[in-house]
PASEBA-1860 file (N, C-alpha, C; in nm, 3 decimals):
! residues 91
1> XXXXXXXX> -2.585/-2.240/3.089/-2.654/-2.289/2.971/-2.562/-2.369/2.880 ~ -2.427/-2.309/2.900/-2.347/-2.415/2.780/-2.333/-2.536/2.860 ~ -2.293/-2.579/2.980/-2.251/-2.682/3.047/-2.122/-2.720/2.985 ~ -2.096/-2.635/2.975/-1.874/-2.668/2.908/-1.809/-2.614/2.963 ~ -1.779/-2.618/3.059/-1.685/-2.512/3.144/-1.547/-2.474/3.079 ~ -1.455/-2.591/2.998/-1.362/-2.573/2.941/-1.421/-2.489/2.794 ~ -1.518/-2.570/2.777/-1.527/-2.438/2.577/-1.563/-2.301/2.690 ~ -1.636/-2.287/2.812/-1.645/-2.148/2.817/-1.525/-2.060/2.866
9> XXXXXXXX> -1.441/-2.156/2.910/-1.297/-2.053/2.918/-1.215/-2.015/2.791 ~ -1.240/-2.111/2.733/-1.189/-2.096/2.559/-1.223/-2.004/2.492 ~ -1.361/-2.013/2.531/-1.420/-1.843/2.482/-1.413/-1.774/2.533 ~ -1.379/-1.748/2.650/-1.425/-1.610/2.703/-1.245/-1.551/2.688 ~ -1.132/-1.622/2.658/-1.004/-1.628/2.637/-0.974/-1.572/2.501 ~ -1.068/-1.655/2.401/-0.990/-1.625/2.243/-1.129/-1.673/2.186 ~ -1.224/-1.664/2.145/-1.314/-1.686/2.074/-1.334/-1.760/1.967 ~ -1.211/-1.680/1.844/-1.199/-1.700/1.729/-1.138/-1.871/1.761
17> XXXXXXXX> -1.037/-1.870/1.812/-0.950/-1.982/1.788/-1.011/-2.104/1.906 ~ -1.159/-2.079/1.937/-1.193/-2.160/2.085/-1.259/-2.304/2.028 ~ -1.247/-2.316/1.907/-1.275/-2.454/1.826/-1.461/-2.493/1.779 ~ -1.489/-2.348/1.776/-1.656/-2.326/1.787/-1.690/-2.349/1.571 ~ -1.796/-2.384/1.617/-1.810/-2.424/1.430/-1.788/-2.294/1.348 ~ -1.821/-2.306/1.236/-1.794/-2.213/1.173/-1.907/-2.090/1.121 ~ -2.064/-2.164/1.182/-2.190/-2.082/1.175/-2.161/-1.982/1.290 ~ -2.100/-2.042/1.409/-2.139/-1.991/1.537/-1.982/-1.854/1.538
25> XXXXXXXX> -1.872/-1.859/1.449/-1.771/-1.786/1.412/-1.827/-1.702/1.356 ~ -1.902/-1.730/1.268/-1.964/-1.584/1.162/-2.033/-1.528/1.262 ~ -2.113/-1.563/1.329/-2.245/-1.471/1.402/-2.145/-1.429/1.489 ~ -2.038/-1.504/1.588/-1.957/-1.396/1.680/-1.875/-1.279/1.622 ~ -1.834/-1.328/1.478/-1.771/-1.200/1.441/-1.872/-1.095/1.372 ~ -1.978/-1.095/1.341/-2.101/-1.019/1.342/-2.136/-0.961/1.439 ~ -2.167/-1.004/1.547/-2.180/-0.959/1.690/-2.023/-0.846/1.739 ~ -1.924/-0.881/1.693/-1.836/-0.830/1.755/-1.805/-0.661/1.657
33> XXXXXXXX> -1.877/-0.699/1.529/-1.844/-0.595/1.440/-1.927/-0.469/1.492 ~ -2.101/-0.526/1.516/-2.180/-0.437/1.518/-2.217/-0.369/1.664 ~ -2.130/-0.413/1.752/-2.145/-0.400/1.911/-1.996/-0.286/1.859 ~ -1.849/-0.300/1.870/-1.720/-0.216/1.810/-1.760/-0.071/1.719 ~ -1.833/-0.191/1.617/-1.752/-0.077/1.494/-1.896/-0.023/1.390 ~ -2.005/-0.018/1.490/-2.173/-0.039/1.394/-2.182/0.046/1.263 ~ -2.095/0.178/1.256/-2.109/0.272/1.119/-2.007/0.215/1.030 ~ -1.940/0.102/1.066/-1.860/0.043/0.927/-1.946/-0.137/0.907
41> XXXXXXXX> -2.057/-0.143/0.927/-2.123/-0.279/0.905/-2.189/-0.208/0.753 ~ -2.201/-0.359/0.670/-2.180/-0.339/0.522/-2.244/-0.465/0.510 ~ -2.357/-0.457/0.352/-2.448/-0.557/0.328/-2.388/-0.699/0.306 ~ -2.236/-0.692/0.333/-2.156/-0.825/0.325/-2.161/-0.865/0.425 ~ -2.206/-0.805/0.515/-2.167/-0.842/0.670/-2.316/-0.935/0.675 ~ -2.419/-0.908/0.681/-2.518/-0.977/0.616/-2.495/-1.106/0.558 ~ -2.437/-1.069/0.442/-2.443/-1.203/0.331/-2.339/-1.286/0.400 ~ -2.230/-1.300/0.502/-2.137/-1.329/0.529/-2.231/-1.460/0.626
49> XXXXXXXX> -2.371/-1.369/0.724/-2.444/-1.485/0.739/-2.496/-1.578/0.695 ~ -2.565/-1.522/0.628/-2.628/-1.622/0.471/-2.563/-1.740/0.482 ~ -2.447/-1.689/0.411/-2.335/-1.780/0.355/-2.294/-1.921/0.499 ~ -2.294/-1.838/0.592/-2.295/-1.958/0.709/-2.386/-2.051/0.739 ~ -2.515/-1.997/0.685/-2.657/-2.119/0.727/-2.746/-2.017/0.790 ~ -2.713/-1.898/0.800/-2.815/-1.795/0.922/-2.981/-1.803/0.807 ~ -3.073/-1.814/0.828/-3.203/-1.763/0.740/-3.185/-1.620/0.775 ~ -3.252/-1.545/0.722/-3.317/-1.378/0.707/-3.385/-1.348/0.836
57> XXXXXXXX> -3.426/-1.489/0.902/-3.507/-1.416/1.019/-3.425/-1.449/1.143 ~ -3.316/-1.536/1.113/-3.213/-1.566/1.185/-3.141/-1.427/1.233 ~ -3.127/-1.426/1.116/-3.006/-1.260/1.140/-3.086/-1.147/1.193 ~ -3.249/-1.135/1.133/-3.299/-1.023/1.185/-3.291/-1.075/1.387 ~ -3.260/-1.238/1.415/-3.294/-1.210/1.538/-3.179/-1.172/1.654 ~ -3.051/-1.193/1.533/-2.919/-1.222/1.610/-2.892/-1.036/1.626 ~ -2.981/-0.989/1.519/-2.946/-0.817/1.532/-3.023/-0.780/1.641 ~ -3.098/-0.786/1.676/-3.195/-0.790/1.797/-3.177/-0.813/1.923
65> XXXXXXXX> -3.105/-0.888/1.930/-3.032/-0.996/2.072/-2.913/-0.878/2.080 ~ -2.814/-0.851/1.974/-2.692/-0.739/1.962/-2.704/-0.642/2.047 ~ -2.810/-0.548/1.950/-2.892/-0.428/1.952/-2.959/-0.383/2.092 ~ -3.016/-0.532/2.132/-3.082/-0.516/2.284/-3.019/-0.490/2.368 ~ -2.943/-0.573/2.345/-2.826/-0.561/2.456/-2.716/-0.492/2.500 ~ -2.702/-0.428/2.384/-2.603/-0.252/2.392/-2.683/-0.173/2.450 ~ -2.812/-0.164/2.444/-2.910/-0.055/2.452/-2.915/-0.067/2.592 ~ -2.950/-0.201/2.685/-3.015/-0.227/2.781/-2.878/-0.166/2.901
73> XXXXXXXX> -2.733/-0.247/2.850/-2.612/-0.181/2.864/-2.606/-0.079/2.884 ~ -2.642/0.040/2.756/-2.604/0.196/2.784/-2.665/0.237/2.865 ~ -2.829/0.189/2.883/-2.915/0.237/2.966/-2.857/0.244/3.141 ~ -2.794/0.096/3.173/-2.747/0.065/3.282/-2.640/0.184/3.343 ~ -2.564/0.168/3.228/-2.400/0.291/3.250/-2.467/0.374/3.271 ~ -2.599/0.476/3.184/-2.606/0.562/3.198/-2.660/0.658/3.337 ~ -2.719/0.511/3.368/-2.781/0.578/3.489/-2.744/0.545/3.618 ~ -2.652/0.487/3.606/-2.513/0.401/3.742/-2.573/0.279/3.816
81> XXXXXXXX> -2.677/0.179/3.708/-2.687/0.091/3.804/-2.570/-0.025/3.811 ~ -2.594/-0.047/3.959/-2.520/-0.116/3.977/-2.548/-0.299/3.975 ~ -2.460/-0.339/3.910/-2.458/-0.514/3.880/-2.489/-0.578/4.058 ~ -2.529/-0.719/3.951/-2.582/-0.773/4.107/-2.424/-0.810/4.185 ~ -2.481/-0.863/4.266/-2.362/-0.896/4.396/-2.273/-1.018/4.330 ~ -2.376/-1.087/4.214/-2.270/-1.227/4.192/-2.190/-1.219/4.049 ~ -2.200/-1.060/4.036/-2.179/-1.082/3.882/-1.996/-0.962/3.932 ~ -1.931/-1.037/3.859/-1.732/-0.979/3.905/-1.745/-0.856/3.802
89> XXX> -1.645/-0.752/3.866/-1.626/-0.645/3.798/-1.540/-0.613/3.729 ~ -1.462/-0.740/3.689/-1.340/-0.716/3.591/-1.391/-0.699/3.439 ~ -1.514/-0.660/3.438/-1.490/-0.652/3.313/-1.527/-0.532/3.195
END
């Protein structure tokens, strides 16, 4: 979907420093807070979107996309499925 092969090594390397704007920095470090560290997220963490350009329904969707996807995750671990054949296990 990105068709950047170089920004996607950049990211998948260092994120912060991978030359990504500064809307798309806030939402990864949002994403990275509430996936880590979810009982220390704080109504700044919120406004921190705002402040980037996110709307209210933006963020309710970027929490959603987060949220889903830890869930869908734990679900996986929990019950030992196993990843498809094309997807590497380093990670």
């Amino acid at each position: 979907m990105l068709k950047d092969d170089d920004l996607l090594a950049k990211i998948e390397a260092d994120w912060p420093s991978a030359g990504l704007s500064e809307k798309r920095l806030a939402m990864l470090a949002y994403a990275t807070k509430l996936t880590l560290q979810p009982g220390d997220m704080v109504a700044e963490d919120v406004s921190a979107l705002r402040d980037a350009g996110f709307t209210d329904r933006d963020i309710l969707d970027i929490t959603e996309v987060i949220g889903y996807y830890a869930y869908v995750n734990r679900i996986a671990d929990g019950l030992g499925v196993q990843t498809e054949a094309w997807i590497p296990d380093d990670e």
